[in-house]
Z-matrix of the N, CA and C atoms (Angstrom, degrees):
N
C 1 1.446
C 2 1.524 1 108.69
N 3 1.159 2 123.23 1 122.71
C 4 1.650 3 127.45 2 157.01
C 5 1.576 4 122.52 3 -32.76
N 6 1.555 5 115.34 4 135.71
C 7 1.211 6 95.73 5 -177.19
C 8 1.882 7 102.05 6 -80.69
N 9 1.155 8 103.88 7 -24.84
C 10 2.103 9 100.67 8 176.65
C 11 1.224 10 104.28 9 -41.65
N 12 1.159 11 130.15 10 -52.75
C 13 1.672 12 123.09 11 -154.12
C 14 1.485 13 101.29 12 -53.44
N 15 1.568 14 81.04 13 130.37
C 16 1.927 15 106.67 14 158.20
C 17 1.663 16 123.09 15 -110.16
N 18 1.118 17 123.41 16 152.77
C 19 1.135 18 109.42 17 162.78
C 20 1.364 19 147.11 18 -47.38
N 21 1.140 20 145.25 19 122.34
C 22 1.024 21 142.21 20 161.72
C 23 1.320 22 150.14 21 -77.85
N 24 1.630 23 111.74 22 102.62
C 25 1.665 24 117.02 23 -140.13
C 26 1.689 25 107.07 24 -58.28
N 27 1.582 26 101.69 25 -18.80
C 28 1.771 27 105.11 26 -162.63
C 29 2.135 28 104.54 27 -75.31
N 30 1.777 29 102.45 28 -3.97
C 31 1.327 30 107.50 29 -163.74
C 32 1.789 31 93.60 30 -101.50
N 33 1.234 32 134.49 31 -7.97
C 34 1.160 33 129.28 32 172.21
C 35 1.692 34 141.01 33 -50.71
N 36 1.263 35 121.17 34 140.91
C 37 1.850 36 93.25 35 -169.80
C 38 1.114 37 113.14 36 -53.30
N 39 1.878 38 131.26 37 -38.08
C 40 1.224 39 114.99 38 -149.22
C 41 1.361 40 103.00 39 -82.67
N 42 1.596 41 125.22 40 -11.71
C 43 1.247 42 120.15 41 -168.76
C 44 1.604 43 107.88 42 -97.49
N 45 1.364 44 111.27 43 -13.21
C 46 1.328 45 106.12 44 178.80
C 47 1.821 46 106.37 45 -90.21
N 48 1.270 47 128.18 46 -0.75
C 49 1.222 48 137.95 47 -156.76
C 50 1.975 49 89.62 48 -114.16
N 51 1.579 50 97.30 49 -39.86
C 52 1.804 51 83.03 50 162.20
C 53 1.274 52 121.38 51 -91.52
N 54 1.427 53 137.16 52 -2.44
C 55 0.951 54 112.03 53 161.10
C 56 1.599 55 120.71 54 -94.19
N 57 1.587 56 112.36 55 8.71
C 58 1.376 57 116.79 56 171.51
C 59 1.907 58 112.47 57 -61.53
N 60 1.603 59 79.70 58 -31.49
C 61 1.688 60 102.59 59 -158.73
C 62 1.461 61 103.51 60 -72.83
N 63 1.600 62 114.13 61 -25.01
C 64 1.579 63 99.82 62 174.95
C 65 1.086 64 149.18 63 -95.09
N 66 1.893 65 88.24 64 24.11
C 67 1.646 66 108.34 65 164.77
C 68 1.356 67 98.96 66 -130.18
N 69 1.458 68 116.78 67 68.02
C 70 1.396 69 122.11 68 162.83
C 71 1.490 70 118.50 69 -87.03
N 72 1.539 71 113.93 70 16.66
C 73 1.593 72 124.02 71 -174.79
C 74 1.585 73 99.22 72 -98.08
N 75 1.812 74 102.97 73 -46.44
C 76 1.348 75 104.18 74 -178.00
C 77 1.620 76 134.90 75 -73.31
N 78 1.711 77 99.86 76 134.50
C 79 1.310 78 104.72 77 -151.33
C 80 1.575 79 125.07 78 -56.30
N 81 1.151 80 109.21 79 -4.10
C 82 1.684 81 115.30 80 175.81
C 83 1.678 82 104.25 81 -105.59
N 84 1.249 83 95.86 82 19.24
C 85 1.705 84 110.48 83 164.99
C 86 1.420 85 106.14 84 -51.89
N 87 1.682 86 141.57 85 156.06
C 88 1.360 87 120.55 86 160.85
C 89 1.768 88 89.33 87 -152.54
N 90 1.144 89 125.26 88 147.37
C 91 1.586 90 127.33 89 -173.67
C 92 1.662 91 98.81 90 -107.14
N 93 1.136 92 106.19 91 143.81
C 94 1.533 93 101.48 92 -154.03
C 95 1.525 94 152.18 93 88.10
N 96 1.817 95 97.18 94 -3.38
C 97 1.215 96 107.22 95 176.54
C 98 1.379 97 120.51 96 -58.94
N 99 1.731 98 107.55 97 148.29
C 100 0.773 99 109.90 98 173.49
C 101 1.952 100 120.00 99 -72.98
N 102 1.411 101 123.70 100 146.65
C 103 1.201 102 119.80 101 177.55
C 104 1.902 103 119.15 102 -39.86
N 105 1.402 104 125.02 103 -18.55
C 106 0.977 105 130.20 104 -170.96
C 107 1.793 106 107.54 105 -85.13
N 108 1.415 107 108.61 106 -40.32
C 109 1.129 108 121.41 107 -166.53
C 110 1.480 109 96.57 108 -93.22
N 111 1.026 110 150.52 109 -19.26
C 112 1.805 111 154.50 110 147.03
C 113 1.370 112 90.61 111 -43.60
N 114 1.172 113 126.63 112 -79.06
C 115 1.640 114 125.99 113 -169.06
C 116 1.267 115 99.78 114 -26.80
N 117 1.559 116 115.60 115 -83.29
C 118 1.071 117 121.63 116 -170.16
C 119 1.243 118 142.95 117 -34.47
N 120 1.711 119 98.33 118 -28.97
C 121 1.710 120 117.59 119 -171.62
C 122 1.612 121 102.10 120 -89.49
N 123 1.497 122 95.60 121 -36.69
C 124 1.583 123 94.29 122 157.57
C 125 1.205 124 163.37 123 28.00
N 126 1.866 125 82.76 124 -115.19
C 127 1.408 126 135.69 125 163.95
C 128 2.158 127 112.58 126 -69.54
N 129 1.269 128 87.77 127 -43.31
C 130 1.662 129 91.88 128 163.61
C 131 1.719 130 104.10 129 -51.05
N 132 1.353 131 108.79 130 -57.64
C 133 1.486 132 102.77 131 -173.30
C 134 1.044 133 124.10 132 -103.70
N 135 1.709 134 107.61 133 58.56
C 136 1.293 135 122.00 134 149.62
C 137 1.985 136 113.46 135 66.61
N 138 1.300 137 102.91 136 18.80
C 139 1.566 138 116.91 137 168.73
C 140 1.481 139 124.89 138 -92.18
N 141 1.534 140 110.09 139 39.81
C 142 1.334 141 99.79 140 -154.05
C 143 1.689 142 96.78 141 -80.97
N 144 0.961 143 141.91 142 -8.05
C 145 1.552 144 114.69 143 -164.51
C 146 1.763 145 92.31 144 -91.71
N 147 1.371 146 141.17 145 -24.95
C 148 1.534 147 122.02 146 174.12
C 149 1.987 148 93.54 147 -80.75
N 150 0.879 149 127.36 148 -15.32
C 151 1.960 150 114.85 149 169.08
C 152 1.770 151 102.46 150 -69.05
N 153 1.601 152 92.10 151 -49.83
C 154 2.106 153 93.06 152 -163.48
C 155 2.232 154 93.25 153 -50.39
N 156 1.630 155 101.51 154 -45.60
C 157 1.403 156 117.05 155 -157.30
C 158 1.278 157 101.45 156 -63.41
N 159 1.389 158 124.08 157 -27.89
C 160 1.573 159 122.30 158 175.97
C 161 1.691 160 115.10 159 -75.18
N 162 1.203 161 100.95 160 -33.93
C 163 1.644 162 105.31 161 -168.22
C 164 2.083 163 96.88 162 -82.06
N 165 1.506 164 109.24 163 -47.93
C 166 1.504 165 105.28 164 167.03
C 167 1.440 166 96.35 165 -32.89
N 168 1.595 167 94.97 166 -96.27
C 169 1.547 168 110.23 167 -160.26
C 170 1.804 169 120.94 168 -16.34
N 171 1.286 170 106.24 169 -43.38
C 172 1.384 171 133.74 170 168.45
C 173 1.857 172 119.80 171 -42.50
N 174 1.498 173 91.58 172 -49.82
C 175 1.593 174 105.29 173 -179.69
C 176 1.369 175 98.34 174 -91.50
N 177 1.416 176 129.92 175 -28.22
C 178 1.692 177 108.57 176 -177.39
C 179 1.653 178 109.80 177 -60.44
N 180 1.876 179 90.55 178 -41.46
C 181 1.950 180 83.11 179 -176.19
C 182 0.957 181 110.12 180 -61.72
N 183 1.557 182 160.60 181 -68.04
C 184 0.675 183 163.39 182 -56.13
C 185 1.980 184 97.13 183 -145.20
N 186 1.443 185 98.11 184 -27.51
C 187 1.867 186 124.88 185 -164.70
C 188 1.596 187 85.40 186 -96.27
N 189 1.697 188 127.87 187 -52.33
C 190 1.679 189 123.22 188 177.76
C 191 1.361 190 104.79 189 -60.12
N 192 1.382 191 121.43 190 -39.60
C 193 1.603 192 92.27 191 -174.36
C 194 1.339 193 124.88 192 -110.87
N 195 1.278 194 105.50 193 -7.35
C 196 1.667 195 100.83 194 165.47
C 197 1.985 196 100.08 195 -127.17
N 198 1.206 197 106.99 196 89.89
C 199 1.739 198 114.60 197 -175.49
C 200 2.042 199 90.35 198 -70.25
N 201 0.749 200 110.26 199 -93.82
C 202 1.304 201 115.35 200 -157.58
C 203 1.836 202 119.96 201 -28.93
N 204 1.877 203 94.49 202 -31.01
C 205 1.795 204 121.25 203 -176.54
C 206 1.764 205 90.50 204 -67.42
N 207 1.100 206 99.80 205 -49.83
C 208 1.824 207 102.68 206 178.25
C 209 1.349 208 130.42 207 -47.20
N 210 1.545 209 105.56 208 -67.60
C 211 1.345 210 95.05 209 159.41
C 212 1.174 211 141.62 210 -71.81
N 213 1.647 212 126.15 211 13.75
C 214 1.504 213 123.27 212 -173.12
C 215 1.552 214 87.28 213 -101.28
N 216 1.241 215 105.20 214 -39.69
C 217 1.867 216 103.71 215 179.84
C 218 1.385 217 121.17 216 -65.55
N 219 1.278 218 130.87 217 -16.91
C 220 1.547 219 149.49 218 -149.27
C 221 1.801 220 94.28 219 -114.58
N 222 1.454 221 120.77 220 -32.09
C 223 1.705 222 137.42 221 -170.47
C 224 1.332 223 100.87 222 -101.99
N 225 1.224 224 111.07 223 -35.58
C 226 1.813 225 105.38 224 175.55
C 227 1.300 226 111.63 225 -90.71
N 228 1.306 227 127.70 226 -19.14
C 229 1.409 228 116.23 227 165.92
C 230 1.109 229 112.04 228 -92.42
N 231 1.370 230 135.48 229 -11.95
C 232 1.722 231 114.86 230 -176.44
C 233 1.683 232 97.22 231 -92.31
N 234 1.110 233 120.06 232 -26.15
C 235 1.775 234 119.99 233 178.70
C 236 1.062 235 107.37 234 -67.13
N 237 1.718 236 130.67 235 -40.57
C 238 1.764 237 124.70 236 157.73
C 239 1.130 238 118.09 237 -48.61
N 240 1.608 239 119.49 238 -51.59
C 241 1.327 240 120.68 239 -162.52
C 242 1.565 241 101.11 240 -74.41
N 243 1.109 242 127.84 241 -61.38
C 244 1.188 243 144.57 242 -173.17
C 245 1.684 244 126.34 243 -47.61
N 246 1.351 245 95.86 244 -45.11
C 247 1.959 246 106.66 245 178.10
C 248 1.867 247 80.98 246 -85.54
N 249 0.839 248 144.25 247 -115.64
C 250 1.592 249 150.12 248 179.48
C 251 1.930 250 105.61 249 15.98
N 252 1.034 251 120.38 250 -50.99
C 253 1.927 252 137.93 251 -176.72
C 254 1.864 253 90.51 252 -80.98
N 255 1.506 254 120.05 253 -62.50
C 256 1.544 255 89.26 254 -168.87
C 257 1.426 256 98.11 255 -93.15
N 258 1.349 257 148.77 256 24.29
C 259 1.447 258 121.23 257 148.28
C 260 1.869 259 106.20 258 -54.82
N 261 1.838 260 81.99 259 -54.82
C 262 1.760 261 91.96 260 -162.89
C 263 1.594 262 115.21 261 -57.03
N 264 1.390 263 109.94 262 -28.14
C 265 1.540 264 99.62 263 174.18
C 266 1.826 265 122.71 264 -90.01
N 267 1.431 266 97.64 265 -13.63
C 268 1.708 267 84.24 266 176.71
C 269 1.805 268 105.83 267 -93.10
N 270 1.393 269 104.90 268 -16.67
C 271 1.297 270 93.25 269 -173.93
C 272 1.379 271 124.47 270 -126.57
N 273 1.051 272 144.09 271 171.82
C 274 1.987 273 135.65 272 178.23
C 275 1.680 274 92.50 273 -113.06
N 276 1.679 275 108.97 274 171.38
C 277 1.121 276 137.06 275 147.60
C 278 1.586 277 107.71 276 -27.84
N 279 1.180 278 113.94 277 -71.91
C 280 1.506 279 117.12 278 -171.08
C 281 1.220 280 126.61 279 -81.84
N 282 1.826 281 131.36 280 18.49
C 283 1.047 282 138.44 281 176.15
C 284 1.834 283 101.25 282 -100.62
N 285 1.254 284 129.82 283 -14.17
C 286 1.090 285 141.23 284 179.53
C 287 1.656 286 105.89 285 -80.46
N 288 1.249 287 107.11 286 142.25
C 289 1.706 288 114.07 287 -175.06
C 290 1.908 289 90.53 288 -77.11
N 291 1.608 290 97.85 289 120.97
C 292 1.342 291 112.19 290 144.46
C 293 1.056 292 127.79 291 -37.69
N 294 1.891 293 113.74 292 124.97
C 295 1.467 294 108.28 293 -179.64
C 296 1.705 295 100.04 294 -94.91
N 297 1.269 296 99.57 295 -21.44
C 298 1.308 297 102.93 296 -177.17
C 299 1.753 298 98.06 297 -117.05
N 300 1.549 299 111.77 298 171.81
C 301 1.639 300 115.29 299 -165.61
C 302 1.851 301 81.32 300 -147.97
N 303 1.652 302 86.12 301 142.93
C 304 1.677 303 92.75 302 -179.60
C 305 1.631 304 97.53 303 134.59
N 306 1.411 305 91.20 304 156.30
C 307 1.693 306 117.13 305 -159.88
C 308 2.151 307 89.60 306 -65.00
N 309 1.338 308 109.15 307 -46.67
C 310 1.472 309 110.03 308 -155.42
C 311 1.641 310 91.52 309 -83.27
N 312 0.824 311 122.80 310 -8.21
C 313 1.719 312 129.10 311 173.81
C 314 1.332 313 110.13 312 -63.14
N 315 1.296 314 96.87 313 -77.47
C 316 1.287 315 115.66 314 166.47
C 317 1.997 316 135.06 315 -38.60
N 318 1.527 317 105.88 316 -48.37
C 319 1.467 318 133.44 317 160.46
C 320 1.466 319 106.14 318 -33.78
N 321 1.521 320 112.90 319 -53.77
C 322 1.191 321 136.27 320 -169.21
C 323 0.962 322 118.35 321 -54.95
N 324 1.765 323 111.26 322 -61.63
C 325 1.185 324 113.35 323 -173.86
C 326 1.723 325 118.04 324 -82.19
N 327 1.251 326 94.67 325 -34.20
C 328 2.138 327 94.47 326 159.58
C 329 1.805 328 101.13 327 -32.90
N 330 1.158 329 107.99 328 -50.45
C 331 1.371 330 111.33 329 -133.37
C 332 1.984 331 89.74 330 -77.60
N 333 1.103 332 118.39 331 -51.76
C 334 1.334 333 125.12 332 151.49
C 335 1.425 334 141.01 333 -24.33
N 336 1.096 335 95.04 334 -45.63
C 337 2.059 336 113.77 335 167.16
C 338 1.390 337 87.69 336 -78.02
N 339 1.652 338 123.30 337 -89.87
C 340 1.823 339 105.21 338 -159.63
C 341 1.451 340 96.31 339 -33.62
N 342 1.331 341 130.76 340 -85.60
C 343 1.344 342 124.46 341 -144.28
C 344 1.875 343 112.06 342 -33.14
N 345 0.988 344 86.19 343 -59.27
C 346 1.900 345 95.31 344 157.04
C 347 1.466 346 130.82 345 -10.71
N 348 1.482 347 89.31 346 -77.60
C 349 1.484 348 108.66 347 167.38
C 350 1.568 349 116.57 348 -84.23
N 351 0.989 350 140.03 349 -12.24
C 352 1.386 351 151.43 350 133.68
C 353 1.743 352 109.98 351 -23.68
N 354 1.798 353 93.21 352 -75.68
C 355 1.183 354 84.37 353 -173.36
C 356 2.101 355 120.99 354 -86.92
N 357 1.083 356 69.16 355 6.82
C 358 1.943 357 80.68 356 169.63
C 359 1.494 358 102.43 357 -73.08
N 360 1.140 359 125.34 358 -35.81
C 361 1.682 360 132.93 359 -158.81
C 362 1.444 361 105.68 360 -101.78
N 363 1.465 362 131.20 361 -8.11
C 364 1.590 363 133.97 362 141.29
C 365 1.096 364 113.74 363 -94.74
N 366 1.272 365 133.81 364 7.58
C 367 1.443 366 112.53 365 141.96
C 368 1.191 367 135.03 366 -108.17
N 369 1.616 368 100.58 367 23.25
C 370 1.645 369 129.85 368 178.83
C 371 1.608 370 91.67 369 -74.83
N 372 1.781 371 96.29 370 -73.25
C 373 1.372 372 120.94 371 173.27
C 374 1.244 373 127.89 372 -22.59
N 375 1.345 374 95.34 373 -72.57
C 376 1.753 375 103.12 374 170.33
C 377 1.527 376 137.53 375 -46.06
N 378 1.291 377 97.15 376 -14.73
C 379 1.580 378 120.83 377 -171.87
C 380 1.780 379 99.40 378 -109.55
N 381 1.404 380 123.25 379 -4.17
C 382 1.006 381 124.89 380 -146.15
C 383 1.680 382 149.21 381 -9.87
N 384 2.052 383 77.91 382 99.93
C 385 1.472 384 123.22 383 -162.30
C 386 1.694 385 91.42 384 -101.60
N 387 1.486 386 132.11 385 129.90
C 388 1.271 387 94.03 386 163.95
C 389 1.558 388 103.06 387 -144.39
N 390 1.607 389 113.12 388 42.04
C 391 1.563 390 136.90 389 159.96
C 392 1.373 391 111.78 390 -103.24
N 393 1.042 392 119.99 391 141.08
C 394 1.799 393 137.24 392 151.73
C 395 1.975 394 84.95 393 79.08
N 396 0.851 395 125.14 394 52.82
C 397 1.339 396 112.67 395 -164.02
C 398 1.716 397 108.47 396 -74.63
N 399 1.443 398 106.58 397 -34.10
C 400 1.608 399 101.92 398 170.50
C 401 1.390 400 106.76 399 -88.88
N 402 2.070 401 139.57 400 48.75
C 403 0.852 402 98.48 401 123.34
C 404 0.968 403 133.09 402 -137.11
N 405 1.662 404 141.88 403 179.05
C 406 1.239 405 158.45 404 150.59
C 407 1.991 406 132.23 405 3.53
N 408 1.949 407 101.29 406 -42.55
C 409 0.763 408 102.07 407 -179.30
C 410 1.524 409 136.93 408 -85.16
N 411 0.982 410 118.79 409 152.97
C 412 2.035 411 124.44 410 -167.38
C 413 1.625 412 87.23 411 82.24
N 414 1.082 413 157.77 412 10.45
C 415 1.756 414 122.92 413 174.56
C 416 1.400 415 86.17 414 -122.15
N 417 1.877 416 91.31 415 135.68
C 418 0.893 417 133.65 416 -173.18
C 419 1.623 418 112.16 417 -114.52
């Protein structure tokens, strides 16, 4: 985290709870939402800098009062995420030395990469992405 960063008033509950409120016309409106599902409805409508400002704001507290808890959590997840994302994008199943040799070995590991890139290209979709769909990069 930067030491500049300030808070950002537009990321606060009460302000993200009024701007939930000023689409109380629209029909996936619901009174009572929970704070998770406001985000979400949100971000559908194109509010992302008070959603980004809630989730910041969220990690600064969290970085002021436990600094050291922060960065071990922030270093252990990007070294999972990170070594795990560029194995899978610089390399396939079948660029790795066979431990085993044989037609169904092999079958296997084809079959492993598409699925891969298969499922890389529904979560293009799902997000609705619908360029470069077999590849790898931005999923996390």
């Amino acid at each position: 985290m930067e030491k500049d960063w300030v808070l950002n008033p537009a990321g606060n509950g009460n302000e993200i709870r009024r701007l939930y409120q000023k689409y109380h016309g629209d029909e996936h409106f619901r009174t009572g939402a929970a704070v998770a599902e406001m985000l979400i409805f949100l971000c559908n409508r194109g509010e992302y800098e008070a959603v980004g400002s809630y989730f910041r704001n969220s990690v600064m507290a969290v970085a002021e009062t436990n600094p050291e808890g922060h960065v071990r959590i922030c270093n252990e997840r990007s070294g999972k995420t990170e070594g795990f994302m560029a194995v899978t994008k610089s390399t396939t199943a079948i660029d790795a030395r066979p431990y085993r040799r044989g037609r169904k070995w092999f079958e296997r590991s084809c079959h492993f990469t598409f699925l891969g890139r298969i499922f890389a290209a529904l979560v293009r979709l799902q997000h609705g992405i619908g360029k470069h769909l077999g590849s790898l990069t931005c999923i996390t």
